[in-house]
C-alpha positions as CSV (number, residue, x, y, z in Angstrom):
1,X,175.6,310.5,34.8
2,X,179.1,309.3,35.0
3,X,181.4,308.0,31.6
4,X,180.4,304.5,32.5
5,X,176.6,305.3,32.1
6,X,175.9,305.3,35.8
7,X,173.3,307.1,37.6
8,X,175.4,308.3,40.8
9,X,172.3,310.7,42.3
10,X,170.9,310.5,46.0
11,X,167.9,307.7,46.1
12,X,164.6,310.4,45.4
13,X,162.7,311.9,48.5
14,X,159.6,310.3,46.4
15,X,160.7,306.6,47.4
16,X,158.3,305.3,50.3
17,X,159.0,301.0,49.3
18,X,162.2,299.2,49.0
19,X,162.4,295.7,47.6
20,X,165.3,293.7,48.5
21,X,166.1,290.9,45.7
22,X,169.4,288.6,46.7
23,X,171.6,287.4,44.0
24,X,172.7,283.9,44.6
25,X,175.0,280.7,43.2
26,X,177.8,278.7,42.9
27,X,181.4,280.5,42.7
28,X,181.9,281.9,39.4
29,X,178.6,282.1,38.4
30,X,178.3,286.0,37.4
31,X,176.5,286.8,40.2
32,X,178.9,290.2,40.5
33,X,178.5,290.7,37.1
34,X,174.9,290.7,37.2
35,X,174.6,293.5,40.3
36,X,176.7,295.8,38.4
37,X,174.7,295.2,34.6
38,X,171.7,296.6,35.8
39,X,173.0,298.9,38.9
40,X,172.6,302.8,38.1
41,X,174.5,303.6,40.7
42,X,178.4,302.3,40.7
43,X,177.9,299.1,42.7
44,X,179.8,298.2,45.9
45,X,182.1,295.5,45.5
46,X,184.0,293.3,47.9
47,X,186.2,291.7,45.5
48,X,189.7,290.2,46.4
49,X,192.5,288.7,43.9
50,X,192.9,285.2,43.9
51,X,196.0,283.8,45.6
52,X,198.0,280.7,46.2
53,X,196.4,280.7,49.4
54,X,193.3,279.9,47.8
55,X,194.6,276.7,46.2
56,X,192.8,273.6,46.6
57,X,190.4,275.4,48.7
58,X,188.3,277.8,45.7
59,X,187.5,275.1,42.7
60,X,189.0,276.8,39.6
61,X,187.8,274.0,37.2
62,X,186.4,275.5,34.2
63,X,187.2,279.2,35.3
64,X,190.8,279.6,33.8
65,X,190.5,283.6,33.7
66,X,189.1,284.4,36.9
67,X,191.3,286.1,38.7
68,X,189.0,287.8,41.7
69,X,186.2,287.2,44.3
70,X,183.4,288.6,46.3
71,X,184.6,287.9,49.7
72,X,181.6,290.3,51.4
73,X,178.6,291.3,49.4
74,X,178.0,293.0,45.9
75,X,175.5,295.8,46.6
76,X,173.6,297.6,43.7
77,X,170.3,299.6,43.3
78,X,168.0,300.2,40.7
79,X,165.2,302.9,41.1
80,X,161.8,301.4,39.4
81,X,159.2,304.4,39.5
82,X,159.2,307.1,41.7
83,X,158.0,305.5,44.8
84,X,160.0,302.3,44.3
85,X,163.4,301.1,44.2
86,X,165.2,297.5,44.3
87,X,168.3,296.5,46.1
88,X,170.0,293.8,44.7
89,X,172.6,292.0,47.0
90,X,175.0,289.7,45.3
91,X,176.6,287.0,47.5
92,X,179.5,284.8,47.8
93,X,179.7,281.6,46.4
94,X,182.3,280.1,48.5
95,X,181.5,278.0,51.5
96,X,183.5,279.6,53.5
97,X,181.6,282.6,53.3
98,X,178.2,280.9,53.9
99,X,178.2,282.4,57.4
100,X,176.7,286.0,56.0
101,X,173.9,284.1,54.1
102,X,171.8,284.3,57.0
103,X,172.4,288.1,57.6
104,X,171.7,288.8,53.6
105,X,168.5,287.0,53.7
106,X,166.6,288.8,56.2
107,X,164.0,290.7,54.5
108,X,164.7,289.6,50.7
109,X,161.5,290.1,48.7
110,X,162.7,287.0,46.1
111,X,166.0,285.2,45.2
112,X,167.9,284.9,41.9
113,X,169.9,281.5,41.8
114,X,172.9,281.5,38.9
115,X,173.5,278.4,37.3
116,X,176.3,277.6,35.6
117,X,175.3,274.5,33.1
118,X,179.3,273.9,32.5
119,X,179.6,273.6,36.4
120,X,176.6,272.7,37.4
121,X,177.7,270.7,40.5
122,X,178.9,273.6,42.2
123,X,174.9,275.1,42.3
124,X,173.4,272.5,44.3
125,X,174.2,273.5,47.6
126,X,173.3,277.0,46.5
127,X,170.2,275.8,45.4
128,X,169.4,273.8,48.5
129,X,169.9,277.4,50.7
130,X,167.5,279.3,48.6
131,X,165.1,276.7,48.9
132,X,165.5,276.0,52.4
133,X,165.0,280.2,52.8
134,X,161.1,279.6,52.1
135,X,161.8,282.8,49.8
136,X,160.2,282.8,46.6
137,X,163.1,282.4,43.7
138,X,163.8,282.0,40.1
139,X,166.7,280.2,38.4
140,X,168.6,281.8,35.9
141,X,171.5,280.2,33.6
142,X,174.3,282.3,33.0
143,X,175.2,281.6,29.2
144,X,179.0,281.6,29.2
145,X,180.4,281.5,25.1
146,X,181.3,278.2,25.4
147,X,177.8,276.9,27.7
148,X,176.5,274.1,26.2
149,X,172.5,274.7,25.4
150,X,170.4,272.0,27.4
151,X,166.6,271.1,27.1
152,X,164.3,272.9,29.8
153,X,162.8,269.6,31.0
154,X,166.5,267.9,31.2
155,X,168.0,271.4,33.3
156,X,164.8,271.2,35.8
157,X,165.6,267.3,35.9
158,X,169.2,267.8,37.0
159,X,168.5,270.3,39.4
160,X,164.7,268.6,40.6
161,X,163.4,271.6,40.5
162,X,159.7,272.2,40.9
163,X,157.6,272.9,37.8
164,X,156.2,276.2,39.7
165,X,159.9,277.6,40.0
166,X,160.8,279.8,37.0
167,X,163.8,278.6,35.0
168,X,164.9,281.0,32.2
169,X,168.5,282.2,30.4
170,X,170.8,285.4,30.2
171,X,173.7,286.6,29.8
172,X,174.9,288.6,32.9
173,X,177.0,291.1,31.2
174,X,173.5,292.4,29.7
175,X,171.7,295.0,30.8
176,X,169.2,294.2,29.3
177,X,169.0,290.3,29.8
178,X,170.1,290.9,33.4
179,X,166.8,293.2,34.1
180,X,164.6,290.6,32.1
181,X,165.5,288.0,35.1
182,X,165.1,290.8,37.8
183,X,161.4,290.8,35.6
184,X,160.7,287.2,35.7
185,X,161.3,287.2,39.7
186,X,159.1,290.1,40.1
187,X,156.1,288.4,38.3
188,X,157.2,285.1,40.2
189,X,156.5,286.9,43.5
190,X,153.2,288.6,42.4
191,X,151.9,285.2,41.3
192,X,153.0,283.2,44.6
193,X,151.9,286.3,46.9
194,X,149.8,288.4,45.6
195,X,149.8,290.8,48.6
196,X,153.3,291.2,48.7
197,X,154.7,294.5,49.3
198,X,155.4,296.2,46.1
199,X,153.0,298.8,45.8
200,X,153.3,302.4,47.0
201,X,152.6,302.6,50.7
């Protein structure tokens, strides 16, 4: 294990299932943060600075200090038992990357959507994406210091979001919270498809 309490070792010759789990949302959202909270191994980033060039084309309202973005994928992996180990792909927010959603989507076991309740906005087209995938998903709000707590019942009303879709809270940066979201999907799934493939094969 590394100083940054990574796990950098080979994926175990014990691992016969993979799950794929895709970590969507709106630019900003903590979606990179999120991959590399719960990652053991050091996650693969595709992060760029931010330029002029991205003036009046990347919305930096309400994002003062962000000074990179994802302009690929985030990749990380967390090993569950010996048999089993998650993938978690984190993807771009910005439209103009919406070209590799349909690549990143192929296989995914179950979606996390980021929400940002100070931008909120900027989720809906992220939101209509995971729902149009037909994948089953969970939303999750990224508590920022300065997020604004809202009523469950008014959130679900702003997005319309289906009483059957879990909505829940966390703070990307962690661990901890960040692996209680990767739970919530996981429960989501086994209650939607109870034959899904997460069992030893």
């Amino acid at each position: 294990m590394d100083s940054d309490g990574f796990d950098p070792r080979p994926l175990p010759n014990t691992v016969t299932t993979a799950v794929k789990f895709l970590i969507a949302g709106g630019f900003g959202v903590g979606k990179t943060t999120l991959v590399g909270a719960v990652s053991e191994i050091p996650p693969l980033r595709t992060e760029e600075r931010l330029t002029t060039a991205t003036v009046g084309v990347d919305d930096l309202t309400g994002l003062p200090d962000k000074r990179t973005t994802t302009v690929g994928v985030d990749f990380g992996r967390l090993t569950l038992a010996d048999w089993l180990t998650l993938y978690l792909f984190g993807t771009p927010g910005q439209q103009r990357f919406w070209h590799l959603w349909n690549d990143l989507v192929v296989g995914t076991h179950g979606i996390v959507l980021l929400v940002d309740t100070r931008r909120l906005e900027h989720g809906f087209d992220a939101l209509e994406r995971v729902e149009d995938s037909g994948v089953p998903f969970v939303v999750a709000v990224n508590t920022f210091p300065d997020t604004l707590r809202h009523p469950e019942p008014a959130l679900r009303q702003a997005l319309e979001l289906p009483d059957h879709v879990p909505l829940t809270t966390c703070d990307a940066r962690d661990p901890t919270s960040a692996r209680n979201v990767l739970i919530t999907l996981a429960d989501h799934i086994a209650t939607a498809t109870p034959t899904a493939a997460m069992e030893p094969t």
